[in-house]
C-alpha positions, 0 to 999 in steps of 0.5 A: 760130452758128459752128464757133468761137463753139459751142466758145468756152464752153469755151476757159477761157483764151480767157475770161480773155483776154476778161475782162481785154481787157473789163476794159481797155476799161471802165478806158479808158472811165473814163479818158477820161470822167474827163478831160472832168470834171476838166480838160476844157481841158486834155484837149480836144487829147488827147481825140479821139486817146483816143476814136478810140484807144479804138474801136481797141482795141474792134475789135482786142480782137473780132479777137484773142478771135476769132483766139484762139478760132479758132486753139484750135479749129483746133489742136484740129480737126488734132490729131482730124482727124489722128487719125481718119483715121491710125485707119481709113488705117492699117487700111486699108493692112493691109488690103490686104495681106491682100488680096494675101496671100489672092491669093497664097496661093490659087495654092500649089502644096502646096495645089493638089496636096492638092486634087486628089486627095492627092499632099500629106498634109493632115498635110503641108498644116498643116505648111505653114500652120503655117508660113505664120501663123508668118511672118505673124503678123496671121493667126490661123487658116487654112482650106482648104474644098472647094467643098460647104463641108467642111473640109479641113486648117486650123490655128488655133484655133476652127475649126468642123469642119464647115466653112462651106457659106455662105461657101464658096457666096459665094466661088464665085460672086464674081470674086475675093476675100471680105472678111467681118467679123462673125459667121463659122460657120468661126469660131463663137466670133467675134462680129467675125471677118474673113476674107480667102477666096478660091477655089483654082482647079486649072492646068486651071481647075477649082475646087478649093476655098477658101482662108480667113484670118482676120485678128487683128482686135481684136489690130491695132486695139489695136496701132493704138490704142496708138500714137497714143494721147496722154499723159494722152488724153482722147480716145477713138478708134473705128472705125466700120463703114459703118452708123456702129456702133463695131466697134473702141474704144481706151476700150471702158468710155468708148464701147462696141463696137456704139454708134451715136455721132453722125457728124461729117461736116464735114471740120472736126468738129462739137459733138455729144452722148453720153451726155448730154454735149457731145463735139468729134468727128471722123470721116473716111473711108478715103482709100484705097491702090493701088485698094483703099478697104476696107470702108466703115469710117471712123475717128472720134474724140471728146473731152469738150468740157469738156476738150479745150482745158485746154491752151490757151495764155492763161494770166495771167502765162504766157510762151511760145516764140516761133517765129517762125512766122507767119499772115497773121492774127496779123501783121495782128493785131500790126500793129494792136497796134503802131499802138494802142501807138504811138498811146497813147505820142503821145498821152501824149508830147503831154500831158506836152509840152503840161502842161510848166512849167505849174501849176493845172489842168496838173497834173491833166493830168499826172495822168490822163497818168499814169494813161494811161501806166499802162493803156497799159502794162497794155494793153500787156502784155495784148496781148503775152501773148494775142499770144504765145499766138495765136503759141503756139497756131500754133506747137505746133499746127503742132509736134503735126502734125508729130510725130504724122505723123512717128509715123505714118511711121515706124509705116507704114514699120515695118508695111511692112518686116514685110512684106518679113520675111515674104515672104522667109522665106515663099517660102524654104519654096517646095518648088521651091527646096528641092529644085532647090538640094538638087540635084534640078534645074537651077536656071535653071529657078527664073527664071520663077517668081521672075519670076512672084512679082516681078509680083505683089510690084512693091515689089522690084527683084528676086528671086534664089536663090543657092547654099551658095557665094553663087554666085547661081544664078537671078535674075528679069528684071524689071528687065532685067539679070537675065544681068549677076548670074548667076553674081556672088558674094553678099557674103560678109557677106551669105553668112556671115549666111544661113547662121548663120540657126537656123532658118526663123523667122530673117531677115538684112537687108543695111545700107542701102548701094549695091549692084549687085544694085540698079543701084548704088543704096542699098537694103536686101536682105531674106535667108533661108536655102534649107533641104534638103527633109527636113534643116531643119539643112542650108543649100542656099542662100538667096533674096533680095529686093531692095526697091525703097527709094528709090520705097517710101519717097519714095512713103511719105511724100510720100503722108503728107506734111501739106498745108503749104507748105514742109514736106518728110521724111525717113527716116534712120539715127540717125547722119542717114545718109538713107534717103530723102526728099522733097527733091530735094537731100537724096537716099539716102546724104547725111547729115541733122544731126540732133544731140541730136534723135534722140541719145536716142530710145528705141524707139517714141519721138516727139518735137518740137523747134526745130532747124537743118538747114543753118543755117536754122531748122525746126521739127521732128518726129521719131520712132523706129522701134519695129517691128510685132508680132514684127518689130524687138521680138524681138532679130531684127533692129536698125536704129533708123530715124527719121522726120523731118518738117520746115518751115523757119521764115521769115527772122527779121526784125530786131527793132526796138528796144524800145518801152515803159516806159525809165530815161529816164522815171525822173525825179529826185524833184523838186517840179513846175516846179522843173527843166527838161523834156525830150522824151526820144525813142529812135533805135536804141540811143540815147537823144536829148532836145529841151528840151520847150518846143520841141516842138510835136507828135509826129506819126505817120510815115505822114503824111509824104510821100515825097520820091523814095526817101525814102532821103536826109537829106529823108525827106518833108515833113509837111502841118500844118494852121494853122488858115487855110491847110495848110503843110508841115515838112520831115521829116529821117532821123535815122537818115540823118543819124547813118548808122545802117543802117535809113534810108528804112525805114519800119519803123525811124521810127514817129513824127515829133518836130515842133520849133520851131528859130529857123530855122522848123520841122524834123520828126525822125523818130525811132524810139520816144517815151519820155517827158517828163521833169523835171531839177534843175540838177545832173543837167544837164551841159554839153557839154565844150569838147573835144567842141564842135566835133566834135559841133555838133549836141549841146547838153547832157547829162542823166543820168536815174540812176545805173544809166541811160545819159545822154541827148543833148540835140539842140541844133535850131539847130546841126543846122538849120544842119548841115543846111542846110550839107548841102542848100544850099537845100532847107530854105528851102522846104519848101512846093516840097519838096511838089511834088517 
């Protein structure tokens, strides 16, 4: 059994659609069986046109339950999918900066100089980690240990005093950092501590001690969980460690920490059992970032299959949006549908010829055409709403994605960007700087050490140290120019701000503009205020990191950019004002029209829409920033950035005309045989009309064969089988003859009316048939004499109602002729035109 066929038991909608196609196949079969008993003379011409339009249907109604059952699942699948990997991909990324923290923090100098032998207080010490977890606050504790594992300075709570000899001794003797999850001695409380150590080594080389952080695990895994969360989600989201145990649940009642679900470990998911019921479940690993692949945790998501697809898009009377987004699969799906409605209108066309003016056994003919004409339209209109739900189905599964990674960007950029808050504070603290601008030194010597945070933090262009004045005093030289901004002036927006900072907690960040601190180039500088080493209220200066925007950023969201063709994102300001983008043509500074789709985006808002961007059709989504833990959610900062992910859709084709049931088909209320019938047929937005007793047959277009272009008056010819011996009607492009657009198109013909003129035989290829009718006398309009000589191809008039446009009835003899004064010789033979 596949993927599809185990979860189609729980498709209701996809069921239903199955029982009505079931329903209409079992009503074709008795129509048909129906007709061999009541009229079986009359019927024997239609009835191999039924049988094969029956066997049809069968092979369309398996490929659209199979196409509908498949796409379900599929939505399903990527939206799980999704998911489960943002839950592990999103830690992971975390995670790593962790990595580099604990990396960074181990080489401190205050920290090096408390373990050397007590230049700095540990009063002094905890001071600084106060500090340190204030600024990054994904920390909850950290520890200093000497190398036998004693207990040195720490701030946080649930610090054993004792130290932890154990961990200190697999530090030591690992060549750099220790990522520990579980149960910790430094943290005795914890059943699911992690901790980031790392050893501190003195300027000589020599061990001095460990560093120890611990991590606010069950604090970030419920950040994660909110976000992605779902309305009215019945999904629960887990995250799993390498042995498949869940350390971290959105629903802990639902699925517990500690149990051992069953791993789903194709990529598309799998049915599996909990808890005595049947989950849909994804699980996917970590994909990794900058080198770092985590702890072997994989992310994994489950819901009840019962209910995963309660919103899956068939539904009795339903009507969707379309689009126009379009597979492969759904066109050919809707190519078949079309040929089997065509099919049902000329077998029915044909009947209604063929029972015309007759009596007796005809009118049990016209009956059961009836009868065909009525399924065909409940058909019809089954087809067009399973059809619209597949197109459905595509379509919202396709806008889900695109707003839920639109979510996902915007929640990485935040995380990141609470980074830079961080790191630019932080370093501010540096005693250093403190001292060298409070004027204990010369501040050129500042170079090589921000030259040696730049190497480790490559995410910045730059770092600079600047005076009370905004005169820049010190500057790194990684990027090559660090001489050309000595001595340049802050602006003094940028000046003003730093120094109205209250106190070390508080940050100002530049708008997303060109600078030369950036080569010129849009970007966000990140500013903290430089405090005297023992007056917090005297402002020295300031440090300035200058973020390497347009590389972050387009790295962010190409890294996290779907897998779909076409598709591209952007991060922008909520007046459209780019940030960056994955699109060569829509780089930093130039302007997105975004509209009402981001007017009215609260904070942490997402959302999906239909939208024009240049005049083109996308689909759409977009989601707002809304900060990460203290950063942007507590008055410290306003910027409202955006994420937006887009597709455009396919060129709409034009729409052909209306196939179905028309007024043309309302005939007045006569007894049978009293009027005189007509072959009403559609070409464009026009109703024409040859009297019935002329027809022969209506063919399929595809018949035809071409003749050159197949662009001119001649569309082809139409082989005719006549019993001895196969001849052929010449074919004429109404359209061509008309001069409407659309001649030589095959899409715009998808029949030929074969008539009988005193000429011979003609074939008109016309748009869509509409139906044989029967009119009285007085619907019956003769051709004004005023009209006669401008429009010789018109021989009457009929109305079919009041609230109906007239009917044109074609005279054959007069347009043969016509047609013959055009194409001198070409109409004569036709058996010559075969040849061509």
């Amino acid at each position: 059994m596949t993927w599809t066929e185990s979860l189609l038991p729980h498709m209701r909608g996809v069921l239903a659609c199955e029982r009505e196609l079931a329903e209409l196949r079992f009503t074709w079969q008795l129509i048909e069986t129906t007709a061999k008993m009541v009229c079986p003379a009359e019927a024997k011409t239609i009835l191999p046109a039924m049988a094969s339009t029956r066997e049809a249907f069968g092979r369309l109604e398996r490929e659209l339950v199979r196409a509908l059952a498949a796409q379900n699942a599929d939505k399903v699948a990527l939206q799980m999918r999704a998911r489960a990997q943002a839950v592990v991909d999103v830690v992971v990324r975390n995670l790593y900066e962790r990595t580099a923290d604990v990396g960074f923090l181990a080489t401190d100098g205050d920290l090096r100089a408390f373990l050397e032998g007590g230049a700095v207080a540990r009063e002094a010490v905890e001071a600084r980690l106060h500090e340190y977890i204030r600024k990054y606050t994904v920390y909850d504790a950290v520890c200093v240990l000497a190398p036998d594992g004693r207990l040195c300075a720490a701030i946080g709570e649930g610090v054993a005093p004792e130290g932890d000899a154990a961990l200190v001794a697999e530090v030591l003797n690992a060549p750099a950092h220790v990522e520990r999850f579980g149960r910790c001695a430094l943290l005795p409380g914890r059943e699911r501590a992690l901790v980031y150590a790392r050893r501190i080594d003195g300027t000589n080389g020599r061990t001095l001690g460990v560093l120890a952080l611990s991590f606010r695990f069950d604090d970030e895994m419920a950040g994660i969980f909110r976000t992605f969360r779902r309305p009215r989600d019945k999904a629960v989201m887990l995250l799993l460690d390498a042995a498949g145990r869940v350390i971290a649940s959105s629903d802990p009642d639902h699925v517990a920490l500690g149990r051992m679900p069953e791993v789903a470990g194709d990529r598309q998911g799998a049915l599996t059992e909990f808890g005595g019921r049947e989950y849909i479940a994804c699980t996917r690993p970590a994909t990794g970032y900058q080198g770092y692949a985590g702890p072997g945790w994989r992310g994994h998501v489950m819901v009840p299959a019962d209910l995963a697809f309660r919103d899956d898009a068939f539904r009795i009377g339903a009507t969707v949006p379309d689009a126009g987004l379009q597979c492969a699969e759904l066109a050919a799906i809707e190519r078949q549908a079309g040929a089997i409605r065509d099919a049902l209108n000329r077998v029915v066309w044909n009947g209604q010829v063929m029972a015309g003016g007759r009596r007796g056994e005809a009118l049990k003919l016209k009956s059961m055409l009836q009868q065909i004409s009525e399924t065909g339209e409940r058909t019809r209109a089954v087809f067009s709403r399973a059809l619209a739900a597949l197109s459905e189905t595509i379509t919202s599964s396709t806008l889900q994605d695109l707003q839920f990674v639109s979510r996902l960007m915007i929640d990485v950029m935040d995380r990141n960007l609470y980074e830079r808050a961080n790191d630019c504070r932080w370093w501010a603290l540096a005693p250093a700087l403190r001292a060298t601008l409070a004027g204990g030194g010369d501040p050129r010597m500042l170079g090589p050490l921000l030259d040696g945070i730049n190497r480790l933090y490559t995410v910045y262009d730059r770092l600079f140290v600047h005076d009370a004045e905004g005169r820049i005093v010190a500057c790194s030289a990684l990027s090559g120019d660090g001489d050309a901004v000595l001595g340049t002036r802050l602006d003094e927006r940028m000046r003003e701000a730093v120094l109205r900072l209250p106190d070390s907690q508080r940050y100002a960040v530049s708008p997303f503009e060109p600078t030369s601190l950036h080569g010129g180039r849009p970007t966000y500088v990140y500013h903290a205020a430089i405090r005297a080493p023992h007056d917090e209220a005297r402002v020295v200066g300031g440090i300035g990191i200058v973020f390497e925007s347009d590389r972050e950023f387009r790295a962010m969201l190409g890294e996290l950019l779907p897998d779909r063709a076409g598709v591209w994102a952007a991060f922008c300001e909520r007046d459209g004002r780019v940030v960056a983008s994955t699109r060569d043509d829509l780089p930093a500074g130039a302007t997105l029209a975004l509209g009402a789709l981001a007017a009215s985006l609260a904070p942490g808002e997402s959302r999906h829409a239909l939208v024009d961007f240049g005049g083109v059709p996308h689909m759409a989504g977009v989601a707002m920033s809304a900060g990460y833990r203290e950063y942007k959610t507590t008055g410290d900062y306003r910027n409202d950035l955006l994420a937006v992910v887009a597709i455009a859709l396919p060129a709409s084709e034009p729409e052909a005309a209306h196939r179905g049931s028309d007024g043309a088909a309302d005939s007045p209320a006569l007894r049978p045989g009293e009027g005189e019938e007509f072959a009403v047929f559609r070409l464009h937005d026009r109703l024409l009309a040859i009297t019935a007793h002329r027809v022969l047959e209506a063919a399929e277009s595809t018949r035809v064969r071409r003749i050159g272009s197949g662009e001119g008056l001649v569309a082809g010819v139409l082989p005719m089988d006549d019993g001895e011996a196969a001849s052929h009607v010449p074919v004429i492009s109404l359209r061509a003859f008309f001069g409407l657009q659309g001649a030589g198109d095959e899409r715009t013909g998808g029949h030929v009316v074969v008539a009988q003129c005193s000429q011979g035989r003609i074939g008109l290829r016309v748009d869509d048939l509409v139906s044989v009718i029967e009119c009285g006398e007085q619907d019956i309009r003769a051709m004004p004499e005023m009209m006669a000589g401008r429009f010789r191809w018109l021989e009457r008039l009929v109305s079919t109602g009041a609230a109906q446009p007239l009917v044109s009835v074609l005279d054959l003899d007069a347009l043969y002729g016509m047609l013959r004064e055009r194409m001198p010789g070409e109409l004569d033979a036709p058996e010559a035109l075969a040849l061509a």
